[in-house]
C-alpha positions in Angstrom: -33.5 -106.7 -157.8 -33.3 -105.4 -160.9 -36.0 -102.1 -160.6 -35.4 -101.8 -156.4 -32.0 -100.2 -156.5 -33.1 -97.1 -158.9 -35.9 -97.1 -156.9 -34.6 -96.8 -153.9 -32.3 -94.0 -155.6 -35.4 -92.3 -156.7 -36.5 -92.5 -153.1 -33.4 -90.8 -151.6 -32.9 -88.5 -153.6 -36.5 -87.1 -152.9 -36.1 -87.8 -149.5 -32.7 -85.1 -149.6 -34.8 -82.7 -151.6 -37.2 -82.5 -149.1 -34.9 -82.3 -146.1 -33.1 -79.3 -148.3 -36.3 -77.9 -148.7 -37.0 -77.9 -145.4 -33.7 -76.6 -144.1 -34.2 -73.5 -146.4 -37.3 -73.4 -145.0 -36.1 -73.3 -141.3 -33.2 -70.7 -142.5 -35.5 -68.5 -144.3 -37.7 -68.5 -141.3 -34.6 -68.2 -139.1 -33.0 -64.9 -141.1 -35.4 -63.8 -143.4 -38.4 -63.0 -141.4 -36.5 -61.5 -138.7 -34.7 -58.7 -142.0 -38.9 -58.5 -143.1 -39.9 -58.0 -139.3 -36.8 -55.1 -138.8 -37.5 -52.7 -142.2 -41.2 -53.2 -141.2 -40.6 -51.8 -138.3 -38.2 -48.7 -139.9 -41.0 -48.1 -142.3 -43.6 -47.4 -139.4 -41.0 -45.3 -137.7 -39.6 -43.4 -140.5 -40.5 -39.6 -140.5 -42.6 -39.2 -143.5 -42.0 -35.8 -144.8 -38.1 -36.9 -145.6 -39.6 -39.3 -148.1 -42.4 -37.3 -149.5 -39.7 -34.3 -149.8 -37.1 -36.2 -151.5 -39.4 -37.4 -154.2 -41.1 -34.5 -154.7 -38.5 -32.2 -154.9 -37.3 -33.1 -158.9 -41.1 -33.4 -159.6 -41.8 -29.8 -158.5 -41.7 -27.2 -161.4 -40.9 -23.3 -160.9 -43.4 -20.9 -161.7 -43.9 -17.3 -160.9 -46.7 -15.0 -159.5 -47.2 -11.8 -162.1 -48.8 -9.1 -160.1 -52.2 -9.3 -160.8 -51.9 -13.0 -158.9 -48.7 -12.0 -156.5 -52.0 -10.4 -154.1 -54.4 -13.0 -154.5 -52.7 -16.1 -154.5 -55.0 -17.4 -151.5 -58.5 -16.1 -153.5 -58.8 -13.2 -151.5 -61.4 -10.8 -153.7 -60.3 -7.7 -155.7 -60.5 -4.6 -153.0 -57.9 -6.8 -150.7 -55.7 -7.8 -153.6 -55.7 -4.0 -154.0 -55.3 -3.0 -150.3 -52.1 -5.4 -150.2 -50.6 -3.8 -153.1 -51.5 -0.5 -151.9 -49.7 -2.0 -148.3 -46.7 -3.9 -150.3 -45.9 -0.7 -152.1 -45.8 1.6 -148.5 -43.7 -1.4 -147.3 -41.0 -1.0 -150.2 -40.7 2.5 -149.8 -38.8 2.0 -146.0 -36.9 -0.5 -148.0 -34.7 1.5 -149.9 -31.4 2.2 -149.0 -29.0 4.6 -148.5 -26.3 5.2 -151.3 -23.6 3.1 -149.4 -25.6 0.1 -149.1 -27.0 -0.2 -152.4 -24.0 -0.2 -153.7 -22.5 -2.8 -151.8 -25.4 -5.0 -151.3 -25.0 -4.8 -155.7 -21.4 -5.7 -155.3 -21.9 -8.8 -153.2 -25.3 -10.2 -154.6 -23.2 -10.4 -158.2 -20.5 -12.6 -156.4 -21.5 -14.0 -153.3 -23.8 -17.3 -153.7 -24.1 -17.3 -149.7 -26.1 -14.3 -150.1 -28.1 -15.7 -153.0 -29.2 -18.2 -151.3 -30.4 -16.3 -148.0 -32.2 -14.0 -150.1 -33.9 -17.1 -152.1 -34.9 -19.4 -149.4 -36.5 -16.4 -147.0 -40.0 -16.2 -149.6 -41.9 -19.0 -151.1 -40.7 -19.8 -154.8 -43.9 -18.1 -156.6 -43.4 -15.0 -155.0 -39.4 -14.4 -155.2 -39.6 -12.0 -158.5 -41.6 -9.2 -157.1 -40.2 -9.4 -153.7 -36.6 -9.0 -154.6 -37.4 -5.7 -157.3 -39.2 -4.1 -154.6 -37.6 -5.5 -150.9 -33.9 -5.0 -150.9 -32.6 -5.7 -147.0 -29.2 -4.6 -146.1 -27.6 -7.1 -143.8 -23.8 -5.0 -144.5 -23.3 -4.0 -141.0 -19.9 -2.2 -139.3 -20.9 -1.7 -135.9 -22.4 -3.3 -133.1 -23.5 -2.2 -129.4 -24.8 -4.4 -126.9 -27.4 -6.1 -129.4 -28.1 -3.0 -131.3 -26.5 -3.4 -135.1 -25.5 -0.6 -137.5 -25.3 -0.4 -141.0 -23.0 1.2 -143.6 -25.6 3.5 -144.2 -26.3 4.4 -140.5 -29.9 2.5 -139.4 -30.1 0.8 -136.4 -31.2 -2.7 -135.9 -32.3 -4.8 -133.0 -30.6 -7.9 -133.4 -32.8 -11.4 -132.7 -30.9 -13.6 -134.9 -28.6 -14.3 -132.2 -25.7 -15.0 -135.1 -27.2 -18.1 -135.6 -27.4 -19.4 -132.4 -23.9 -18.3 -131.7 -24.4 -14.6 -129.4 -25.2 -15.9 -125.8 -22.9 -13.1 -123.7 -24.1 -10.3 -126.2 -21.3 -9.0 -128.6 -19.8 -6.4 -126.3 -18.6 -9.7 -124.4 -17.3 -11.3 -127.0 -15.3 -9.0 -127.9 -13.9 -8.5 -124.5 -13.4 -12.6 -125.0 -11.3 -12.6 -127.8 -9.1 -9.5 -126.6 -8.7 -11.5 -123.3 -8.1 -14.7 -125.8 -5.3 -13.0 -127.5 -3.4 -11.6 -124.3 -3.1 -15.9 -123.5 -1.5 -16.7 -126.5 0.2 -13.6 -128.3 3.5 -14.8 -127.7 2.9 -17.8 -130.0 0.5 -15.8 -132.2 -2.7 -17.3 -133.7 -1.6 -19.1 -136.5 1.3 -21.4 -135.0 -0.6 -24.9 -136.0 0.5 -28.5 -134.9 2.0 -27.9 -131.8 -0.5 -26.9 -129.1 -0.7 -23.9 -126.7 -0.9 -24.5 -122.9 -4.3 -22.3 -122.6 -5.6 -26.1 -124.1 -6.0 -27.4 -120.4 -8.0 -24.5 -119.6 -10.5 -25.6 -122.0 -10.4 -29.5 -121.6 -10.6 -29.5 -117.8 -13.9 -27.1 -117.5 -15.5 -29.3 -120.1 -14.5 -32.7 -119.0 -16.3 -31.3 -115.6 -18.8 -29.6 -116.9 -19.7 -33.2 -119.3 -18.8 -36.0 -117.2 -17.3 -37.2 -120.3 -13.3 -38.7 -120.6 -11.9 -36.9 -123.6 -12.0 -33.5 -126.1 -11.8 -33.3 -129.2 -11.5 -29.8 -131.1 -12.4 -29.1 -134.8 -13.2 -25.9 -136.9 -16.8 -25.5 -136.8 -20.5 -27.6 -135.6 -21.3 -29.3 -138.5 -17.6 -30.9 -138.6 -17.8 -31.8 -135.0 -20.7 -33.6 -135.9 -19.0 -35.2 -138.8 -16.4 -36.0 -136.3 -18.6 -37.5 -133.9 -20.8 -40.3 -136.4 -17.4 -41.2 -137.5 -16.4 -41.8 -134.3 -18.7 -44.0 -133.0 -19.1 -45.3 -136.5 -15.9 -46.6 -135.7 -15.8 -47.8 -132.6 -18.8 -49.6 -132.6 -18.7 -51.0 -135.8 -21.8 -50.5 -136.6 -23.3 -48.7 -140.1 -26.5 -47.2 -138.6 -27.4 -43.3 -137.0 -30.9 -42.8 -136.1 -32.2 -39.0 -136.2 -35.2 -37.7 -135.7 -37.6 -35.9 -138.1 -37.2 -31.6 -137.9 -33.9 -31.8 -136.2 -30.6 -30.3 -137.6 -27.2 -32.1 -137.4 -25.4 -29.5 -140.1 -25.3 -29.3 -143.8 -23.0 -32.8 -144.3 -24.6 -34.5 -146.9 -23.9 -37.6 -145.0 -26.5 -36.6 -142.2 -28.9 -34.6 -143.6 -31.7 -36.3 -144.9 -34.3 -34.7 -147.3 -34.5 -31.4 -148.1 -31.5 -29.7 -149.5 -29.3 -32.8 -150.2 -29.0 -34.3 -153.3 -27.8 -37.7 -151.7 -29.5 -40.8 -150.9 -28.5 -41.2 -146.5 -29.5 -45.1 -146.3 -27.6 -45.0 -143.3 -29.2 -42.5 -141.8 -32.8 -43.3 -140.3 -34.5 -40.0 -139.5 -37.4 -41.5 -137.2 -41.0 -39.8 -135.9 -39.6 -38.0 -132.9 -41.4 -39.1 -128.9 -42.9 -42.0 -131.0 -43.2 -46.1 -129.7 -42.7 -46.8 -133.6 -39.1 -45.3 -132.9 -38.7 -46.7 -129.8 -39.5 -50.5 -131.1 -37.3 -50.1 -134.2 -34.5 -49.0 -132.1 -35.5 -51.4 -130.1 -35.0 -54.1 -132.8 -32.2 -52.9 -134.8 -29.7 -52.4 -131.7 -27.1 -54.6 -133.1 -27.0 -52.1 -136.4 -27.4 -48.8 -134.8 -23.6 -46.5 -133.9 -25.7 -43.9 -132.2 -29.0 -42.0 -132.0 -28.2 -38.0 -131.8 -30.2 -35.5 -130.2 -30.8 -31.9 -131.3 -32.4 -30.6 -127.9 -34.1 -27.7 -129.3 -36.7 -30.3 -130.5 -38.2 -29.5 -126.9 -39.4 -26.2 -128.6 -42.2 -28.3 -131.0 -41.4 -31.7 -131.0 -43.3 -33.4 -133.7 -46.4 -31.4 -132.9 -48.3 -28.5 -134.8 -48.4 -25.0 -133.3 -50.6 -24.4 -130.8 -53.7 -23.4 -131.6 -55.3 -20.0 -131.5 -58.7 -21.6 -129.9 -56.7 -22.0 -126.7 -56.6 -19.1 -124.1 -53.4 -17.5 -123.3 -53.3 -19.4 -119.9 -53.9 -22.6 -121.3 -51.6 -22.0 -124.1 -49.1 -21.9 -121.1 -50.0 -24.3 -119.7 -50.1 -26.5 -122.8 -46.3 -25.7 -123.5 -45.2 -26.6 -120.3 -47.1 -30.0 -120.3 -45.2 -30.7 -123.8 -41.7 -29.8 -122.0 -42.7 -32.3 -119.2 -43.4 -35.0 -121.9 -40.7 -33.9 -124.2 -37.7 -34.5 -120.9 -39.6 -38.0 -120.2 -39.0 -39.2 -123.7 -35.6 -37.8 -123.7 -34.6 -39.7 -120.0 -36.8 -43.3 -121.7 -34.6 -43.1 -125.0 -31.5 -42.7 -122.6 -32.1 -45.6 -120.5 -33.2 -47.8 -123.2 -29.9 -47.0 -125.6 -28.1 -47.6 -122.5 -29.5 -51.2 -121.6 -28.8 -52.1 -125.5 -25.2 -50.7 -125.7 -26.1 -47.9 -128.2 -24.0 -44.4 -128.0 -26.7 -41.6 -127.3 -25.0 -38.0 -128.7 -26.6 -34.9 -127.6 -25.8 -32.1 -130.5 -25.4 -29.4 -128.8 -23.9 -27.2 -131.3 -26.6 -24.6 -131.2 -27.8 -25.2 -127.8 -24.9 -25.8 -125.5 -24.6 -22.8 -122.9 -27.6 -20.9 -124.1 -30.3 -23.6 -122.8 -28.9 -23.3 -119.5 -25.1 -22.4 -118.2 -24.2 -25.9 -119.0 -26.9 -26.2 -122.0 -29.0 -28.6 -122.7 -28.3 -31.6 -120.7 -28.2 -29.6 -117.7 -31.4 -28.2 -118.5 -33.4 -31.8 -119.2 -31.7 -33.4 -115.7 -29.1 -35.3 -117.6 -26.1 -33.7 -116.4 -22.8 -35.7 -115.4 -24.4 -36.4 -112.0 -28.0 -37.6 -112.7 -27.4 -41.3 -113.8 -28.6 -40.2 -117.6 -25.9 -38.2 -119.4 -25.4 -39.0 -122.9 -22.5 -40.9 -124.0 -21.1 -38.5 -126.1 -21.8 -34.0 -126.3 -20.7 -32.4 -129.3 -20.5 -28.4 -129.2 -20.0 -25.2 -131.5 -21.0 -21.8 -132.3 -20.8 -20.0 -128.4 -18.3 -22.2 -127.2 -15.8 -20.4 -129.4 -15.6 -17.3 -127.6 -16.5 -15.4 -130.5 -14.1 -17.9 -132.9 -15.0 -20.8 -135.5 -15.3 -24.0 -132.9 -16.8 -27.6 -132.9 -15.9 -29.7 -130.0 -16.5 -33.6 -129.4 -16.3 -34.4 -125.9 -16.9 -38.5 -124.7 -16.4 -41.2 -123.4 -12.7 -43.0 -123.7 -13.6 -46.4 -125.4 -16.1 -43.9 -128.4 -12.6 -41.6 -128.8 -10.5 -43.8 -130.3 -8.9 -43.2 -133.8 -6.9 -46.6 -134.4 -8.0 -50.1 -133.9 -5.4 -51.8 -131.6 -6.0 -55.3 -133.2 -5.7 -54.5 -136.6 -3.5 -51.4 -136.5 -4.2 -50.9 -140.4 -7.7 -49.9 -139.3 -7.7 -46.3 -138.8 -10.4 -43.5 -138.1 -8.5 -40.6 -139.7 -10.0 -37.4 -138.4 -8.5 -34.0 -138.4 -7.9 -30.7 -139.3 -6.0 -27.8 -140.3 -7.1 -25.5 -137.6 -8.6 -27.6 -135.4 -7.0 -26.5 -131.9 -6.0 -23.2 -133.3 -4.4 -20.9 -130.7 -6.2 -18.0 -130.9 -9.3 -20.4 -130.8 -8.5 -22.0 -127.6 -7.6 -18.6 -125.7 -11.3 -17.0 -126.9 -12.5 -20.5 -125.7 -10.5 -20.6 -122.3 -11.7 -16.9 -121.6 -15.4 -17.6 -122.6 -15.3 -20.8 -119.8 -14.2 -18.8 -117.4 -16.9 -16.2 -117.8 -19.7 -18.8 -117.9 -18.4 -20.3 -114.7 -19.3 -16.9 -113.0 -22.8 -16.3 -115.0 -25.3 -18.8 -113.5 -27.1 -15.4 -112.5 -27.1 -13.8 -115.8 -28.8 -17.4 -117.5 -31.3 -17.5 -114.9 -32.2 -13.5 -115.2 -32.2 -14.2 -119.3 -34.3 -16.8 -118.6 -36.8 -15.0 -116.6 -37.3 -12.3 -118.9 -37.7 -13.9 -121.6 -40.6 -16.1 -120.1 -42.5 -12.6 -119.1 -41.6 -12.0 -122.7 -43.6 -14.3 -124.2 -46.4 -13.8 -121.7 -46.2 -10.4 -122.1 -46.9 -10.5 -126.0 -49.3 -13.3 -126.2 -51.5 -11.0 -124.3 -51.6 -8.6 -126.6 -52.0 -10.4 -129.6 -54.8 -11.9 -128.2 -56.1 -8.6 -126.9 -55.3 -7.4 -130.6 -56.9 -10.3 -132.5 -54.0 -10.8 -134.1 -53.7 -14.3 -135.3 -50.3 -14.8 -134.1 -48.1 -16.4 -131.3 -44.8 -16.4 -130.0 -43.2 -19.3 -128.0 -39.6 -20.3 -126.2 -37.3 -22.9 -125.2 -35.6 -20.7 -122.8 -33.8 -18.0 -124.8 -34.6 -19.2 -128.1 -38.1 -18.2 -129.3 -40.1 -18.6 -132.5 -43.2 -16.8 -134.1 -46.2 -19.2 -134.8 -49.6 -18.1 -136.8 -52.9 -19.2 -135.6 -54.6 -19.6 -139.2 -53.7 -20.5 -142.3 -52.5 -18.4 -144.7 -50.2 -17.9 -147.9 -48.2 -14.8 -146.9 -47.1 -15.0 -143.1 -43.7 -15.2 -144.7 -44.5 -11.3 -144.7 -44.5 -10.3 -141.3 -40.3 -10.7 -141.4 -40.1 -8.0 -143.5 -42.5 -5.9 -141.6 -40.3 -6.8 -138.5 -37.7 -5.7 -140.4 -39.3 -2.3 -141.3 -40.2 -2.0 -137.4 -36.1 -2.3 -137.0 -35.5 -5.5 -135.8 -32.4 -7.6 -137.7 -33.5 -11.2 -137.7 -32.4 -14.7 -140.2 -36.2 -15.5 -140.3 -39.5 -16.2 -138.6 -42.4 -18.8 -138.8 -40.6 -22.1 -138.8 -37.2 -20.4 -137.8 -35.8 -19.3 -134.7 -35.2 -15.9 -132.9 -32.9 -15.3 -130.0 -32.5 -13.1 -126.5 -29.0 -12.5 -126.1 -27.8 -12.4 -122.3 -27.1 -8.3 -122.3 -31.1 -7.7 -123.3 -32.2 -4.6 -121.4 -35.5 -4.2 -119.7 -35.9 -1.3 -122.3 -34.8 -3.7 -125.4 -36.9 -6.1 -124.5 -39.9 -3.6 -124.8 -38.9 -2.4 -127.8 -38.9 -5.8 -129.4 -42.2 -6.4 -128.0 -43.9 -3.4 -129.9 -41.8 -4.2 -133.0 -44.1 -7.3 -133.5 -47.4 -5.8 -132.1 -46.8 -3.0 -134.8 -45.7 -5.4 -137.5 -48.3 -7.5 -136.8 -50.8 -4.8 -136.8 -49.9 -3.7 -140.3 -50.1 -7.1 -141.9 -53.5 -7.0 -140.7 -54.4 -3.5 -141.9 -52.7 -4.1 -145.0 -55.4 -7.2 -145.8 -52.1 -9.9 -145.7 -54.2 -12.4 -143.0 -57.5 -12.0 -144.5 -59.5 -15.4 -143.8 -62.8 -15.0 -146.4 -64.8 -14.5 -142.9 -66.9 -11.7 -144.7 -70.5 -12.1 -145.6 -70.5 -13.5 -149.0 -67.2 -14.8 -148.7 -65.5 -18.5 -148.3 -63.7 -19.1 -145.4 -59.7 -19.4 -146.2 -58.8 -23.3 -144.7 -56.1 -25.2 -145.2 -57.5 -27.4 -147.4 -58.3 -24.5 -150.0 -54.8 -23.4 -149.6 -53.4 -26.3 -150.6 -56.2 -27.2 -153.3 -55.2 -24.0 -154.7 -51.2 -24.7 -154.8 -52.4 -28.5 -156.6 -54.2 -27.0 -158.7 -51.2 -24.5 -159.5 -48.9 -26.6 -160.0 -50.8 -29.1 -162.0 -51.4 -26.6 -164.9 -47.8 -26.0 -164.9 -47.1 -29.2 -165.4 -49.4 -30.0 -168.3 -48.2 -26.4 -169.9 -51.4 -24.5 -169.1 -50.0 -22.3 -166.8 -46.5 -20.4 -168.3 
């Protein structure tokens, strides 16, 4: 009796110990596995080059091409290097410019960081000193005529830059817009704020029908609508998730753009391998986190996938880009019925596509308009909208609108702004409405010509052995280069010298306004067969194909640029 009562203690309290263990056991398995199974899963899907970018950007050091390397960064031999200065020096002598525009191009470049920046992220760091002595562009324009620009100093430009995404109607409209705008509302005047004008019901009504979507809601430009929108269904869902997907573009907010360009860490932002089944899965899994997954549409252009390749014949090419559109609208009606089924808000950002991809923009032109069954929960708009004015727009669903919690009314979803609603805004937007809703034939004549566009000068590049490519998504078309190569960033300002006025080319985006002529077209069209054929003359897409020479790969190209930036590093190279 004396020893079998600590005993039996001792005997209890092991037995307890191992029932707690096991219970953590049972909870761990319960809760932590599932947490290890979910951020596998994000890891798989996670697009890659946001990562590698982020890290690598602090890492990175500056360094700068003198001349004697500025022509033969990519090894070419000593007679190119001198056939590309002799090309680069030809090149800056159509750059100059007139008196007016030197001077004010002087004025602004001292005080105007926008224009800095422009002007630093159009060439490749190693190359900026020796472009900017030599290639000064103008971009100080007064005057413009159906798409043709004019600068202070008289030159004419073909514009492809579409404003950034913004000239649909061609400029001639727009102004005829906002005049029409400001006949609505001059009796208020344009800068009456807080009360609204009536012309607002001639905006919400078109796009509530237009949408399928409940309610509107107006702000001063895209990147706030979108700011708007996360916020919203932040909100409303509860949730602390947004999954993007890698190479799309919600707007400079440093609270949805991941990688590149933003100093802040976006853990709640998962930027995810786009038309991928490791997205889908961790979507999938992580429903009950997620507020929304957004959609830039213009992804259809080269979703996830490398140009196309300049083995492939032009009809194949075609055909090639029109299987990838097919694929492209099948992932985008999957993802909708899947974040349907698991209660998750799909958003279609269609600040730089709504109304140009179609008369009713994107959704219209992938099938998921307000009558096929698939239309995103929410549609956020911007840039053409406007009329020719600032504009975001948020249009959605009722129960994704809401700004107050009615349970707990100190939980509020404060959103709004100064000019948000403006007058003048709403009369350009009204007016702009009312001319879509009479323009289905001028989208589907656009459309047309740009597709024998691109046909049209894929022909002749081949024909030309030029080692080039263009391809659309509708109006909006892009330049791609068949081989590799260290100065393609080049042919803009050879496009530039041919008289075209464009924001930039490669991985950028050109655009057909709706008022392109038959003769404008051609124009543009010989533009790049002549740029193209002096960036070949002038030795800039040489390929070490020569007897005695070493083919120019990617591999070498990038070998090269380690090797570059190593020596820096280590202080070998200055």
């Amino acid at each position: 009796e004396k020893f079998a009562l600590p005993a039996f203690h001792r005997w209890m309290e092991a037995e307890t110990m191992g029932m707690i263990k096991n219970a953590l056991v049972v909870v761990l398995a319960a809760f932590g596995l599932p947490f290890v199974y979910k951020r596998f899963l994000t890891l798989r899907a996670i697009d890659p080059t946001y990562v590698a970018a982020r890290y690598t950007a602090g890492l990175l050091p500056s360094y700068t091409f003198e001349e004697d390397e500025f022509y033969s960064a990519d090894g070419a031999p000593a007679h190119v290097a001198e056939q590309r200065k002799a090309g680069f020096m030809k090149l800056a002598e159509s750059f100059k410019m007139g008196p007016k525009g030197t001077a004010k191009e002087a004025e602004m470049a001292d005080g105007l960081s926008d224009i800095r920046f422009t002007d630093t992220n159009r060439v490749p760091f190693q190359f900026q000193k020796i472009v900017r002595e030599n290639l000064k562009v103008a971009s100080i324009v007064e005057k413009s005529e159906g798409p043709v620009l004019t600068t202070i100093d008289g030159e004419e430009m073909i514009d492809v830059s579409g404003s950034y995404g913004v000239n649909v109607c061609g400029y001639d409209t727009y102004k005829k817009l906002m005049h029409q705008g400001w006949l609505k509302i001059k009796d208020l005047g344009s800068n009456v704020l807080g009360p609204v004008h009536p012309v607002i019901n001639e905006v919400i009504k078109p796009l509530r029908e237009i949408t399928g979507l409940d309610e509107v809601s107006f702000h001063m430009s895209g990147t706030e609508a979108v700011m708007a929108a996360v916020r919203l269904v932040r909100f409303n869902k509860q949730r602390p998730l947004v999954v993007t997907f890698g190479g799309a573009y919600h707007g400079w907010w440093d609270g949805m753009q991941p990688g590149p360009g933003n100093e802040r860490f976006t853990s709640d932002v998962l930027a995810v391998k786009d038309m991928s089944e490791a997205s889908m899965a961790m979507i999938k899994a992580r429903a009950s986190e997620i507020a929304a997954v957004l959609i830039s549409p213009l992804q259809g252009l080269n979703p996830g996938k490398p140009p196309p390749s300049d083995l492939v014949l032009m009809d194949s090419a075609m055909r090639k880009t029109n299987d990838r559109m097919q694929d492209y609208t099948n992932w985008l009606h999957r993802l909708r019925k899947v974040t349907a089924e698991l209660d998750i808000p799909l958003v279609f950002d269609e600040v730089y596509t709504g109304f140009r991809m179609g008369q009713h923009g994107a959704t219209e032109f992938y099938g998921m308009g307000p009558d096929s069954g698939l239309g995103p929960d929410m549609i956020v708009y911007g840039k053409t909208l406007g009329g020719g004015m600032p504009v975001g727009v948020v249009c959605g669903k009722k129960e994704l609108m809401h700004r107050f919690d009615k349970k707990h009314p100190l939980r509020v979803n404060y959103i709004i702004g100064t000019f948000s609603a403006a007058p003048m805004t709403l009369g350009a937007m009204s007016a702009f409405l009312e001319w879509n809703k009479e323009s289905k034939g001028l989208y589907e004549n656009g459309q047309k010509k740009t597709d024998e566009f691109i046909e049209s000068c894929n022909k002749e590049f081949i024909d030309r052995g030029l080692p080039m490519r263009v391809d659309s998504l509708t109006t909006v078309w892009t330049v791609l280069f068949s081989q590799p190569g260290r100065y393609h960033w080049m042919y803009q300002y050879y496009l530039r010298s041919e008289g075209l006025a464009l924001s930039w080319v490669g991985t950028g985006r050109c655009l057909f306004s709706l008022d392109f002529t038959d003769a404008q077209y051609e124009t543009v069209k010989q533009a790049l067969l002549r740029a193209g054929e002096r960036m070949q003359e002038d030795g800039w897409w040489w390929d070490g194909s020569a007897e005695g020479e070493k083919n120019l790969t990617a591999s070498t190209i990038k070998g090269k640029m380690s090797y570059e930036m190593v020596t820096k590093m280590v202080g070998i190279r200055k």
